[in-house]
Biotite code that builds the C-alpha atoms (Angstrom):
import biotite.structure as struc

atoms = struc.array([
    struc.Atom([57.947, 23.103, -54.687], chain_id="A", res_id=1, res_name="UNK", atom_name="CA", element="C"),
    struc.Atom([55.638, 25.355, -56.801], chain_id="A", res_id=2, res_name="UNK", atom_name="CA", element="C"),
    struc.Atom([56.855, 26.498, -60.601], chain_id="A", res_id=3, res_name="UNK", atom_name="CA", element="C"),
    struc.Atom([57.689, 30.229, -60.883], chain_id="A", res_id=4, res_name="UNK", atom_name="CA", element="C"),
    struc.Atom([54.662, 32.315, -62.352], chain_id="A", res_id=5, res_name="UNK", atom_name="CA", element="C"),
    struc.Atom([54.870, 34.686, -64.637], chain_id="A", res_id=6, res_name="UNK", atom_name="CA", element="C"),
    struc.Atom([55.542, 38.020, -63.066], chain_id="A", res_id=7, res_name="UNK", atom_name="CA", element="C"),
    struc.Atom([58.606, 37.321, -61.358], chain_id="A", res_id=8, res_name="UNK", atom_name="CA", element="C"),
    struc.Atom([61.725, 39.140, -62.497], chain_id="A", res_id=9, res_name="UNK", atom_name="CA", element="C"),
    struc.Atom([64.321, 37.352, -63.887], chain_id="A", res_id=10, res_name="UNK", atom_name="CA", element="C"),
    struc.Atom([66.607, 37.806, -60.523], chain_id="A", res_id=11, res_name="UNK", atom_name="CA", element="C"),
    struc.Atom([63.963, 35.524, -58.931], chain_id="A", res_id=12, res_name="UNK", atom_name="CA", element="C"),
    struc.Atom([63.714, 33.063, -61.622], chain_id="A", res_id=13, res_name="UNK", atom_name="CA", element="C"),
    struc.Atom([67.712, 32.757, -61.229], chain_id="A", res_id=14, res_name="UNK", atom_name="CA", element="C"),
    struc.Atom([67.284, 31.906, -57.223], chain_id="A", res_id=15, res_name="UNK", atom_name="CA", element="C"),
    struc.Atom([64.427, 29.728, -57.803], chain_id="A", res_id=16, res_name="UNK", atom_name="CA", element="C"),
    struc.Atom([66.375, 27.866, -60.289], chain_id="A", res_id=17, res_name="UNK", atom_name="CA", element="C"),
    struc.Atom([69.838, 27.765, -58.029], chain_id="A", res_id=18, res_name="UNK", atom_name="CA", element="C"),
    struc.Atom([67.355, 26.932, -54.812], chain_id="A", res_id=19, res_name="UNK", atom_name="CA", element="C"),
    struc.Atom([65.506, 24.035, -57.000], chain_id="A", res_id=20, res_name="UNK", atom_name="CA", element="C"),
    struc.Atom([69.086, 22.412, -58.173], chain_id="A", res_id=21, res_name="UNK", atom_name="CA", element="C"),
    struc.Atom([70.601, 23.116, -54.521], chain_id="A", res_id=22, res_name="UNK", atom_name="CA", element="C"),
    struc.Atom([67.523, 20.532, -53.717], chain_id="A", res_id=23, res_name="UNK", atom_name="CA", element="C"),
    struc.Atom([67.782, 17.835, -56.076], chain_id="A", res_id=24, res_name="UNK", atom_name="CA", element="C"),
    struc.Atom([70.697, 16.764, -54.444], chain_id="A", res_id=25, res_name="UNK", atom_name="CA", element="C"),
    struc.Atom([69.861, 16.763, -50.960], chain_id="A", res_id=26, res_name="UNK", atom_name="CA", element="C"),
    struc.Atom([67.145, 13.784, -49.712], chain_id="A", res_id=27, res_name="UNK", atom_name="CA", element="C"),
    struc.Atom([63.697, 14.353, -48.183], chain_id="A", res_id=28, res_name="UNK", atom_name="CA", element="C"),
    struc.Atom([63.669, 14.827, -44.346], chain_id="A", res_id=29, res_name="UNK", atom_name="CA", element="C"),
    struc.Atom([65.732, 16.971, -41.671], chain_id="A", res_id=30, res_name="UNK", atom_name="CA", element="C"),
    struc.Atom([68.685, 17.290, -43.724], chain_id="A", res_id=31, res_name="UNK", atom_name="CA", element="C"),
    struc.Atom([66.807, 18.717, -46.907], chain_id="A", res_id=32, res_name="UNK", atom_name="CA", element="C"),
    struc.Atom([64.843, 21.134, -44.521], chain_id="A", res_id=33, res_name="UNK", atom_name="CA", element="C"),
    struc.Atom([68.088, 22.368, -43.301], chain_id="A", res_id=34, res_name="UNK", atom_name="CA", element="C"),
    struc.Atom([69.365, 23.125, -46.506], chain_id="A", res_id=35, res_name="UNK", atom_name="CA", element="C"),
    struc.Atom([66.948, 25.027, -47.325], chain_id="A", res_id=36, res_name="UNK", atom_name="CA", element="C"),
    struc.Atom([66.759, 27.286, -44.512], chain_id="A", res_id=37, res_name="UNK", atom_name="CA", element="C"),
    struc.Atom([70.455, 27.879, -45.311], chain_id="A", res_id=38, res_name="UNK", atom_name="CA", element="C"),
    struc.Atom([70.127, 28.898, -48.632], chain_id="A", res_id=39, res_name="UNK", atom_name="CA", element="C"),
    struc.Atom([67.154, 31.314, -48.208], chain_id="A", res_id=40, res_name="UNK", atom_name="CA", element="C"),
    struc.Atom([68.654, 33.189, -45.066], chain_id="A", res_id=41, res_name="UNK", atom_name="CA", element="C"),
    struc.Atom([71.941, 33.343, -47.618], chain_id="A", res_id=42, res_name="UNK", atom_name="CA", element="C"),
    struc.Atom([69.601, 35.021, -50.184], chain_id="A", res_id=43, res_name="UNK", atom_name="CA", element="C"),
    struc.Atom([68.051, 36.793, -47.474], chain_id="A", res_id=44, res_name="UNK", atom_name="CA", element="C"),
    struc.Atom([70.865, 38.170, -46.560], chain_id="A", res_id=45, res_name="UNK", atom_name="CA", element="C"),
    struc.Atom([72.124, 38.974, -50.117], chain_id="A", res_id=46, res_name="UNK", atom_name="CA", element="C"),
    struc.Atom([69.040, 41.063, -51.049], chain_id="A", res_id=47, res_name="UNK", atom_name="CA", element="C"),
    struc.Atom([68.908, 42.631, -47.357], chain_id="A", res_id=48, res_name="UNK", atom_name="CA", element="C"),
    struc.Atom([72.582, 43.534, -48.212], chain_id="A", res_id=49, res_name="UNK", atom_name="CA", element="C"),
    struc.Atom([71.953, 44.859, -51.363], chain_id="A", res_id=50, res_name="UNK", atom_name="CA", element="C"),
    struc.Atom([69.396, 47.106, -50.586], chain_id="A", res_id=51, res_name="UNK", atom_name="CA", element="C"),
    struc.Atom([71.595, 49.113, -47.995], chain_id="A", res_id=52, res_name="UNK", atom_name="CA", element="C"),
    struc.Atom([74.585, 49.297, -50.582], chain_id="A", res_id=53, res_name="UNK", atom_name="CA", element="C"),
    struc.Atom([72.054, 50.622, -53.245], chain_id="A", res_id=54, res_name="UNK", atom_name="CA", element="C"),
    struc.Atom([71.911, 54.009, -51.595], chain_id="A", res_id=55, res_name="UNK", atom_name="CA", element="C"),
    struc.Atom([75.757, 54.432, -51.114], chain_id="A", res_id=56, res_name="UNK", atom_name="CA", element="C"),
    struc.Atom([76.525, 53.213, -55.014], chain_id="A", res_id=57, res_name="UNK", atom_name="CA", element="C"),
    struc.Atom([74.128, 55.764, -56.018], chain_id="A", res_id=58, res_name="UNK", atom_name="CA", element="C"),
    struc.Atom([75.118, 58.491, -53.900], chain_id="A", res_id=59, res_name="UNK", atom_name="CA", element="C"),
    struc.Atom([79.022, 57.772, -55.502], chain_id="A", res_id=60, res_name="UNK", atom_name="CA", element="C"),
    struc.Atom([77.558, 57.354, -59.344], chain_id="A", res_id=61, res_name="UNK", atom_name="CA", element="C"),
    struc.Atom([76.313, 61.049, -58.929], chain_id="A", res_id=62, res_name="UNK", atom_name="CA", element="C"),
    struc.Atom([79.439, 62.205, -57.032], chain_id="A", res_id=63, res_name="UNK", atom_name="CA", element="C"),
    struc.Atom([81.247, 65.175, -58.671], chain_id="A", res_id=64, res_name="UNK", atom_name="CA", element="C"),
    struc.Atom([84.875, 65.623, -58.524], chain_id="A", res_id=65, res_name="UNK", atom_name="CA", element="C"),
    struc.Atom([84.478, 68.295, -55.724], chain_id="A", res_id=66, res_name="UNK", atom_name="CA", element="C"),
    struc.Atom([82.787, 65.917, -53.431], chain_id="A", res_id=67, res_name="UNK", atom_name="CA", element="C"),
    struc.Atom([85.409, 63.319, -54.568], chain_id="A", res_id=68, res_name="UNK", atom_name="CA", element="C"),
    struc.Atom([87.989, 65.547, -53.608], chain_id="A", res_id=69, res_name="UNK", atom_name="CA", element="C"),
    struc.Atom([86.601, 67.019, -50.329], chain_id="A", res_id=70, res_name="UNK", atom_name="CA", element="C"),
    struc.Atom([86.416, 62.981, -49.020], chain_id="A", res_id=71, res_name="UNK", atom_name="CA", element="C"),
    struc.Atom([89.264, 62.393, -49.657], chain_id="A", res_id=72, res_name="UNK", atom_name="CA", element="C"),
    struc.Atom([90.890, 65.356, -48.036], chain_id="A", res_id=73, res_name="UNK", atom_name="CA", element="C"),
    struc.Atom([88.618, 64.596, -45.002], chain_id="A", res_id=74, res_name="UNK", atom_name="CA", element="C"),
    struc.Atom([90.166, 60.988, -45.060], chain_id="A", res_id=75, res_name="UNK", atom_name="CA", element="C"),
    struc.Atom([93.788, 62.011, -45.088], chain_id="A", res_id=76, res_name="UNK", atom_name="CA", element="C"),
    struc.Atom([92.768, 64.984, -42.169], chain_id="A", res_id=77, res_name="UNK", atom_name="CA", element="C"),
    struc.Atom([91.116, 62.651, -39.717], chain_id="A", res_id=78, res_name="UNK", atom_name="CA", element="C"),
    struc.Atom([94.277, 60.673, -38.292], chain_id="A", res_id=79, res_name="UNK", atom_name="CA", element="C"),
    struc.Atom([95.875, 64.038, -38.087], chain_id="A", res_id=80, res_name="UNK", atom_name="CA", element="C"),
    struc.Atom([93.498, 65.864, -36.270], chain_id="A", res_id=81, res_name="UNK", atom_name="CA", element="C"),
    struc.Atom([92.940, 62.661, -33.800], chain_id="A", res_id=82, res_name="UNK", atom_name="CA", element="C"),
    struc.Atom([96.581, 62.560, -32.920], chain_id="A", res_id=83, res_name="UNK", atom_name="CA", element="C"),
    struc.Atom([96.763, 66.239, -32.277], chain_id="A", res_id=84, res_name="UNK", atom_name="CA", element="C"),
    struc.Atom([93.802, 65.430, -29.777], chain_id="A", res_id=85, res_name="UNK", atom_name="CA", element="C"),
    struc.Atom([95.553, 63.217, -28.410], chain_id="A", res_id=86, res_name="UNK", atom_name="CA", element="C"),
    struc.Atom([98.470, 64.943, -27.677], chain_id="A", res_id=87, res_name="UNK", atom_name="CA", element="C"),
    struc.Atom([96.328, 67.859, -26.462], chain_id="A", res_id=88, res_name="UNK", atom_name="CA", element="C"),
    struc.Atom([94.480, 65.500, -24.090], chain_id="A", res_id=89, res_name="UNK", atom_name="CA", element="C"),
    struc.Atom([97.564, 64.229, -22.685], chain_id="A", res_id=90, res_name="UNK", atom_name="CA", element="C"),
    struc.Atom([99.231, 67.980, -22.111], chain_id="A", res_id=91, res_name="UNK", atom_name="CA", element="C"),
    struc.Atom([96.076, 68.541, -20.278], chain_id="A", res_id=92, res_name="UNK", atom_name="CA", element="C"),
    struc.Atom([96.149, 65.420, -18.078], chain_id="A", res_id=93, res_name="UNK", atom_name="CA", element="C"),
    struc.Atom([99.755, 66.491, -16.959], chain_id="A", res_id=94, res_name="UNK", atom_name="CA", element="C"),
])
């Protein structure tokens, strides 16, 4: 495997390091191939993963109280207002 250059953050320089000792271990061949492919579709995953949560953590950091509040209330509403449709529904079907 090549050596990390110099530009990559220090993020990447962590994986490389975890994917190079994840390596060692394993023998050349099918198996150590395999292993590989693991790992990166884990980190793959991770950074895909990430990047969607990155939006919703910042959207929350810049959350006032209001907006706190107003989810909340929303939250609490919701099962109400479904059972009263429900209800409603079946009156109707009757």
């Amino acid at each position: 495997m090549n050596k990390p250059n110099g530009n990559m953050s220090q993020e990447e320089t962590r994986l490389y390091e975890e994917l190079r000792c994840a390596l060692e271990d394993v023998p050349q061949g099918k198996e150590r191939e395999q292993v590989m492919e693991r790992l990166i579709r884990q980190l793959k995953s991770a950074n895909w993963r990430n990047r969607r949560l990155d939006g919703i953590k910042e959207y929350w950091r810049e959350a006032k109280p209001v907006k706190l509040w107003i989810w909340i209330a929303a939250g609490a509403m919701a099962p109400v207002v479904f059972f009263c449709l429900f209800i409603w529904a079946s009156l109707w079907v009757e």
